[in-house]
VEXLUM-63891 format. One record per atom (N, C-alpha, C): residue in three letters; atom name; x negated, y negated, z. Coordinates in Angstrom, 3 decimals, always signed. Layout:
> ALA  CA  X  Y  Z $
...
END
This chain:
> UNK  N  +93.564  +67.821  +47.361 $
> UNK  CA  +93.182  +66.718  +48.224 $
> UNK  C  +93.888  +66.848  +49.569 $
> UNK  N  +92.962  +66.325  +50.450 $
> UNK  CA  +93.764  +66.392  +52.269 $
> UNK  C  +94.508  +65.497  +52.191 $
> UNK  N  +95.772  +65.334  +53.735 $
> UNK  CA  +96.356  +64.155  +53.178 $
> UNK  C  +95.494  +63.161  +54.213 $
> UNK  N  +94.597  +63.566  +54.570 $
> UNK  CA  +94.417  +62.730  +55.822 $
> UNK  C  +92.887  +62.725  +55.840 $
> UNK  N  +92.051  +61.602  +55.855 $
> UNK  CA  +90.392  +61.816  +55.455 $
> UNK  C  +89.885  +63.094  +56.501 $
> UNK  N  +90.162  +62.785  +57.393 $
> UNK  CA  +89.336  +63.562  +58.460 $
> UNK  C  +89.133  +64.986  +57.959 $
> UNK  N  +90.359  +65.209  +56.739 $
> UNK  CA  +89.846  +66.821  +56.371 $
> UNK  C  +89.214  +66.653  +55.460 $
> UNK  N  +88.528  +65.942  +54.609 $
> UNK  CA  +87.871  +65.563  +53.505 $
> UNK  C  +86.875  +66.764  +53.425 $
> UNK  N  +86.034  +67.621  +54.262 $
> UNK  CA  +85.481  +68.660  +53.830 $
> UNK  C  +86.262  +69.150  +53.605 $
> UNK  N  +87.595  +69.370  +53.556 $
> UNK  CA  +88.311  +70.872  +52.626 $
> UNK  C  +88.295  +70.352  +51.488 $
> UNK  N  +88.520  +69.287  +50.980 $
> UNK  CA  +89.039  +69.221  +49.731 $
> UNK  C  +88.008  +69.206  +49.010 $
> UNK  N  +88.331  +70.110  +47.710 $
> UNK  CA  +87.257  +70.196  +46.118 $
> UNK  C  +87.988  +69.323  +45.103 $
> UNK  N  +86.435  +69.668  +44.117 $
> UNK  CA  +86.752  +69.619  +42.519 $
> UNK  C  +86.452  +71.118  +42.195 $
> UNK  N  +87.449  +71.491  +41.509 $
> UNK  CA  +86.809  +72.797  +40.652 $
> UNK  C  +87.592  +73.282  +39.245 $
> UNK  N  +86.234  +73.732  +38.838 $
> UNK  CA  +86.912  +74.231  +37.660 $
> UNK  C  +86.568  +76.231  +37.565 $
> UNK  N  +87.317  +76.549  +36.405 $
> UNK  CA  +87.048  +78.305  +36.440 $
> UNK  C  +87.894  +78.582  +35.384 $
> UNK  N  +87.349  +79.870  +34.860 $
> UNK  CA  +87.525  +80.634  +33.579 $
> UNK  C  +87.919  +82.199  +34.100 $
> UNK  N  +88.880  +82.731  +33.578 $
> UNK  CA  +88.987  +84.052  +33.640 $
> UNK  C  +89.232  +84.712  +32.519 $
> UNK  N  +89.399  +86.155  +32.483 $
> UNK  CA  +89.809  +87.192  +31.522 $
> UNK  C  +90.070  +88.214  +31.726 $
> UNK  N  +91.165  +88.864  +31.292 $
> UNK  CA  +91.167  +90.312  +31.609 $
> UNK  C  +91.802  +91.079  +30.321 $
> UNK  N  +91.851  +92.511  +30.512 $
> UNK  CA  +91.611  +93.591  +29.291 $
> UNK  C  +92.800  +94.477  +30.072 $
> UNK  N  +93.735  +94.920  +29.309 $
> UNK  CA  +94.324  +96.166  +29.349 $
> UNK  C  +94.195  +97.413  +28.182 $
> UNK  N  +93.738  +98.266  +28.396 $
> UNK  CA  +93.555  +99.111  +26.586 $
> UNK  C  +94.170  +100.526  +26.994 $
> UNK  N  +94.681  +100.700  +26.313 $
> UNK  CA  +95.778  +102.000  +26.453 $
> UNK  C  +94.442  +103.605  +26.217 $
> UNK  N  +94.610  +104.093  +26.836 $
> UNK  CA  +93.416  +105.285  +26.569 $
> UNK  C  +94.407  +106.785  +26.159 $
> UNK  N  +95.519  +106.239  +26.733 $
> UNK  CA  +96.573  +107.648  +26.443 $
> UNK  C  +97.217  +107.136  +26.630 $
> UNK  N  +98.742  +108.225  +26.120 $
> UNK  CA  +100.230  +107.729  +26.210 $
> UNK  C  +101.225  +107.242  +27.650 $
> UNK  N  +100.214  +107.676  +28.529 $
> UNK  CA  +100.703  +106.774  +30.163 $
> UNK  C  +99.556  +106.326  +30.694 $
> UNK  N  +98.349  +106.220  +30.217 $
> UNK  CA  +97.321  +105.774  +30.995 $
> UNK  C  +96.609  +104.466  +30.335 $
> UNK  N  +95.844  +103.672  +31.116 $
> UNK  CA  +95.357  +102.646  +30.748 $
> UNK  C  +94.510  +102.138  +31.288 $
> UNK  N  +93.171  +101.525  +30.766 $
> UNK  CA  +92.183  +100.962  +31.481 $
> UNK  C  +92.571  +99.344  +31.731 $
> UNK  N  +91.859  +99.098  +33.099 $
> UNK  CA  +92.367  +97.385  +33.125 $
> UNK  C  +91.303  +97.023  +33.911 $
> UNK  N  +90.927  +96.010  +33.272 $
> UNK  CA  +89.668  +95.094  +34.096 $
> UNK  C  +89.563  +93.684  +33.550 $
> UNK  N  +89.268  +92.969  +34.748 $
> UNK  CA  +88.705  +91.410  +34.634 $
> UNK  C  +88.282  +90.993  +35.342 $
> UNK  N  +87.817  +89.487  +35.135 $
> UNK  CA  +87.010  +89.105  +35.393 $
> UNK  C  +86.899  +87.025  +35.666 $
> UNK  N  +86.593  +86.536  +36.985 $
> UNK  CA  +86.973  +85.168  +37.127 $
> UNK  C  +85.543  +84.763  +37.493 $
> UNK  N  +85.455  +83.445  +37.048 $
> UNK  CA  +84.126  +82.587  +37.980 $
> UNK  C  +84.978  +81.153  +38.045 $
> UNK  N  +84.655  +80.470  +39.020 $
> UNK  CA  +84.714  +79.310  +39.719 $
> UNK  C  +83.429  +78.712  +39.868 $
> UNK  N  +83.733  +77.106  +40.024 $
> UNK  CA  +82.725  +76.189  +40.084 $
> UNK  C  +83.437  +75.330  +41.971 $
> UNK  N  +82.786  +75.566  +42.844 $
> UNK  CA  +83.831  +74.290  +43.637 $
> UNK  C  +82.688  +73.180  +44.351 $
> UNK  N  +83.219  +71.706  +44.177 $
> UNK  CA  +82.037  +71.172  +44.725 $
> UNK  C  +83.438  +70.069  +45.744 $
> UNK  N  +82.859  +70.246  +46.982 $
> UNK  CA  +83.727  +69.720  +48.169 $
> UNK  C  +83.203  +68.005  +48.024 $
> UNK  N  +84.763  +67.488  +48.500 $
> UNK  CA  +84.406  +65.841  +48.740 $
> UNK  C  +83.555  +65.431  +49.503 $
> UNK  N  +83.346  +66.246  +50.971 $
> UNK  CA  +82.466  +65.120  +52.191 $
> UNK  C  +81.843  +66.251  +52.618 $
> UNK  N  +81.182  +65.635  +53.452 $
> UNK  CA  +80.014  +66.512  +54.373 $
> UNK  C  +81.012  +67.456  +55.469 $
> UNK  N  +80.122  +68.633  +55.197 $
> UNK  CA  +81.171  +69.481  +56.040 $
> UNK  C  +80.527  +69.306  +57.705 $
> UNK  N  +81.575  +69.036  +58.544 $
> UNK  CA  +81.378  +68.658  +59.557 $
> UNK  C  +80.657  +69.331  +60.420 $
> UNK  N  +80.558  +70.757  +60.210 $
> UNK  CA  +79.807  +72.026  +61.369 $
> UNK  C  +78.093  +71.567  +60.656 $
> UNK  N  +77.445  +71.539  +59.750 $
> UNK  CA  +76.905  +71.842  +58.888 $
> UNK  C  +75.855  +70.248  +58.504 $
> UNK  N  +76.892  +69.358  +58.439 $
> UNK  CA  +76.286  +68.095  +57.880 $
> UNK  C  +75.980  +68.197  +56.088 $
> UNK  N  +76.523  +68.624  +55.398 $
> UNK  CA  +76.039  +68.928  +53.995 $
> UNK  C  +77.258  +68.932  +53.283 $
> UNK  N  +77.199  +68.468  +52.010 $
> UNK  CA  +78.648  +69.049  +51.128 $
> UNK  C  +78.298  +70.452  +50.661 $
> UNK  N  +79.073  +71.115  +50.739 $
> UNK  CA  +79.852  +72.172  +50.498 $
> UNK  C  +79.467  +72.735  +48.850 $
> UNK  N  +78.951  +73.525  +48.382 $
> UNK  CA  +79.032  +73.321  +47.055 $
> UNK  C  +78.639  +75.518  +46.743 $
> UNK  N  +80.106  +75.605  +45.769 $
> UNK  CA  +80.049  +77.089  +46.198 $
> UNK  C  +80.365  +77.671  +44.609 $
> UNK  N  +79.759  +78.730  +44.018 $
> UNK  CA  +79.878  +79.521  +42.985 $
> UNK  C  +80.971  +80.702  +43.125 $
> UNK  N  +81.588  +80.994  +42.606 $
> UNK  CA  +82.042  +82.424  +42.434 $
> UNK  C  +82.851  +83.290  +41.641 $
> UNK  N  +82.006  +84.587  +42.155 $
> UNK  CA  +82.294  +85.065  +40.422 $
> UNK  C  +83.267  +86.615  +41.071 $
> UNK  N  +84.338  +87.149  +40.256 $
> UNK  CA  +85.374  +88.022  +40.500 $
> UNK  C  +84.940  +89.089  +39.588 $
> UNK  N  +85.331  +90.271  +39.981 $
> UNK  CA  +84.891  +91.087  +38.931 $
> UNK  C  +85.862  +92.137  +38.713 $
> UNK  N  +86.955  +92.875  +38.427 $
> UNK  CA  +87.608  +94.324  +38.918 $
> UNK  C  +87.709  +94.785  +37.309 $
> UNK  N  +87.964  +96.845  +38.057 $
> UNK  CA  +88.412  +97.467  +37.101 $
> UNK  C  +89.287  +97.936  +37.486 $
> UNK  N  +90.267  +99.232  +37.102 $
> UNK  CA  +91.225  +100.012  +37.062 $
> UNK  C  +91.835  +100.857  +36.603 $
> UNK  N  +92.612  +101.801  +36.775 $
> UNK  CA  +93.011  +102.852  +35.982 $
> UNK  C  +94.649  +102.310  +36.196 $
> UNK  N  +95.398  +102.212  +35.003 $
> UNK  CA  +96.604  +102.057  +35.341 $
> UNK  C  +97.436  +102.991  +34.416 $
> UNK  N  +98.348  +103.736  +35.590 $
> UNK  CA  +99.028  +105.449  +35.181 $
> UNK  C  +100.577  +105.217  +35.391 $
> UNK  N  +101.543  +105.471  +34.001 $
> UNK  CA  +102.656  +105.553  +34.540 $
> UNK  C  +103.224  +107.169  +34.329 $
> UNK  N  +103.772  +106.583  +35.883 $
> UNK  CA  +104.506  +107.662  +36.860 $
> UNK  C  +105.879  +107.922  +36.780 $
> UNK  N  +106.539  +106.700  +35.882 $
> UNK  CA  +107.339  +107.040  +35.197 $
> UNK  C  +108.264  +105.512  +34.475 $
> UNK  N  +109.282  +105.946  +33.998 $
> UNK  CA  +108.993  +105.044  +32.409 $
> UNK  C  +108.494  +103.645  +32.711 $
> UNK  N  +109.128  +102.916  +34.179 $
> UNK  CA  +108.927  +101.529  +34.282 $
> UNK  C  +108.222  +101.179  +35.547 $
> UNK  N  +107.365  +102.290  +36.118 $
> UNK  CA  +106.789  +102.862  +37.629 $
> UNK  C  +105.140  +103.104  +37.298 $
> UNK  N  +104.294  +102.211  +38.066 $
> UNK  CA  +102.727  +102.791  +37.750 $
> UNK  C  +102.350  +102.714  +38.939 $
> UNK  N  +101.348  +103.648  +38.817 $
> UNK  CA  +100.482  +103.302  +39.982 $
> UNK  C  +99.174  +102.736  +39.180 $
> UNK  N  +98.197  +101.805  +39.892 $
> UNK  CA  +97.238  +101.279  +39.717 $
> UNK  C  +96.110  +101.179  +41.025 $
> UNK  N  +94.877  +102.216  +40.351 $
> UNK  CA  +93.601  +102.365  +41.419 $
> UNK  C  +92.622  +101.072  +40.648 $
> UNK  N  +91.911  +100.166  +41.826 $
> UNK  CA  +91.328  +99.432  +41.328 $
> UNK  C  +90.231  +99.277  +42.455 $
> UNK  N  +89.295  +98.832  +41.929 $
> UNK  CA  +88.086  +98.525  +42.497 $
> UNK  C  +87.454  +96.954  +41.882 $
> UNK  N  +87.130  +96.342  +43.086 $
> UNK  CA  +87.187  +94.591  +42.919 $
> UNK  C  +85.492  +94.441  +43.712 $
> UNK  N  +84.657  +93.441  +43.011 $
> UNK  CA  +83.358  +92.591  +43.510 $
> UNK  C  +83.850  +91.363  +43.504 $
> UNK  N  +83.741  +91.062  +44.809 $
> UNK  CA  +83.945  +89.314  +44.837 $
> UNK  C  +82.267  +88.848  +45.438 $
> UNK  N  +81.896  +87.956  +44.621 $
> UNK  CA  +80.223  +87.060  +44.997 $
> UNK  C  +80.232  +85.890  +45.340 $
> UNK  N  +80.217  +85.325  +46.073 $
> UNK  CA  +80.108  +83.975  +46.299 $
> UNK  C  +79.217  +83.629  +46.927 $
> UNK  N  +78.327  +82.266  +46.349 $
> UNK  CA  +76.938  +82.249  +46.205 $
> UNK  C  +77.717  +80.589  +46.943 $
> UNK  N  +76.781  +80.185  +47.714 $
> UNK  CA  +77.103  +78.725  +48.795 $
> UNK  C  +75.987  +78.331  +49.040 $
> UNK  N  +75.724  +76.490  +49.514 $
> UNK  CA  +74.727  +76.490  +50.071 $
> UNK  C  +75.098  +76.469  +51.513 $
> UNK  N  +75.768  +76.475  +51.716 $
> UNK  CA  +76.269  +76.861  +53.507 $
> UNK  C  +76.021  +78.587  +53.460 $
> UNK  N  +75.234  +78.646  +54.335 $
> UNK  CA  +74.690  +80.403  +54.920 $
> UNK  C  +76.644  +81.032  +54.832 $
> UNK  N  +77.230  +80.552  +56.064 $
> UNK  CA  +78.092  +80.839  +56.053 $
> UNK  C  +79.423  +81.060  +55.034 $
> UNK  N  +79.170  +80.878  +54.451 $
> UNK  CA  +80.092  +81.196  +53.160 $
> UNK  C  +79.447  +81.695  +51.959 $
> UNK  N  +78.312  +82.381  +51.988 $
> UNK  CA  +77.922  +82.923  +51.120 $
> UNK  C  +77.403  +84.421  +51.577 $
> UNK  N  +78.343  +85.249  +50.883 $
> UNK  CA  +78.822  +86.399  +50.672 $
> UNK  C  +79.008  +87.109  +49.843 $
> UNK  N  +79.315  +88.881  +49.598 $
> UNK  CA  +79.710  +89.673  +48.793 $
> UNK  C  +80.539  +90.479  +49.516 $
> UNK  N  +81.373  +91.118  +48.858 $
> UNK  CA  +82.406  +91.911  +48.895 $
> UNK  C  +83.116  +93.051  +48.080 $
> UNK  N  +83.291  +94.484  +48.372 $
> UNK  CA  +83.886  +95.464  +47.389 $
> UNK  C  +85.151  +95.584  +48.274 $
> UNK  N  +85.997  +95.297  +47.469 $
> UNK  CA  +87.530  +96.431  +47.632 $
> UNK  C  +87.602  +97.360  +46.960 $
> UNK  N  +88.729  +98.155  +47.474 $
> UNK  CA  +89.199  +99.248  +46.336 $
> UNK  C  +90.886  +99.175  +47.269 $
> UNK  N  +91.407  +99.279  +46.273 $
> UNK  CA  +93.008  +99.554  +46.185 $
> UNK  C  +93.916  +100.255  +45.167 $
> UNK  N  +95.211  +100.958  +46.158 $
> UNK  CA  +96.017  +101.118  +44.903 $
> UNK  C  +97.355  +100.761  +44.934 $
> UNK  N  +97.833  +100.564  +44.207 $
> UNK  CA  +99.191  +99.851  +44.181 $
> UNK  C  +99.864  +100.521  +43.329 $
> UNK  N  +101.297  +100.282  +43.975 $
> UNK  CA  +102.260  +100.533  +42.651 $
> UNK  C  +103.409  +99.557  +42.105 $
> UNK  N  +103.548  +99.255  +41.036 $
> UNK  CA  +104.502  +98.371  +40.387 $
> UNK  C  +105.387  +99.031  +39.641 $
> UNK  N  +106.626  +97.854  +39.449 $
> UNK  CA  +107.577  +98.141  +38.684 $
> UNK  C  +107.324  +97.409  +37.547 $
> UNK  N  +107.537  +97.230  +36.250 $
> UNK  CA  +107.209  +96.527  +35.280 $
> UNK  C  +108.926  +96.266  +34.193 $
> UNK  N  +109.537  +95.358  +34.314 $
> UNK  CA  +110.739  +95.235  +33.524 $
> UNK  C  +110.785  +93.768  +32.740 $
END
């Protein structure tokens, strides 16, 4: 919630579900993927627009996660983000790809 009405288009209700999978494929390697959707429906009329706000979206990634050594991984991942709006403007798709590395203790 805003603290102040005038922002009342930012503020939602939402709800969302996720999941994700790690499965060991070998003795340093591992598959990892998941997966989120969201529901968001905004309090007031968005001011550019005249309409409430009302937006879907769904997350998607996979990954390869490799350790590099005992408590050291690297992780290649590739991410779909969808978000479906009735505002033109906020309705979009998107691919990343990244890799990272973590420590895990």
């Amino acid at each position: 919630e805003t603290r102040v009405q005038a922002g009342d288009a930012n503020s939602n209700t939402f709800a969302g579900a996720s999941i994700g999978a790690e499965i060991p494929v070998a003795k340093n390697v591992a598959l990892v993927a998941g997966a989120a959707f969201d529901l968001r429906r905004y309090d007031r009329a968005d001011p550019l627009f005249l309409t409430k706000r009302r937006d879907d979206r769904l997350d998607v990634s996979a990954g390869v996660k490799v350790a590099v050594l005992p408590n050291v991984f690297l992780q290649p991942r590739v991410t779909y983000a969808r978000n479906w709006s009735n505002i033109a403007l906020y309705d979009h798709d998107r691919w990343t790809a990244t890799l990272s590395a973590r420590v895990e203790f």
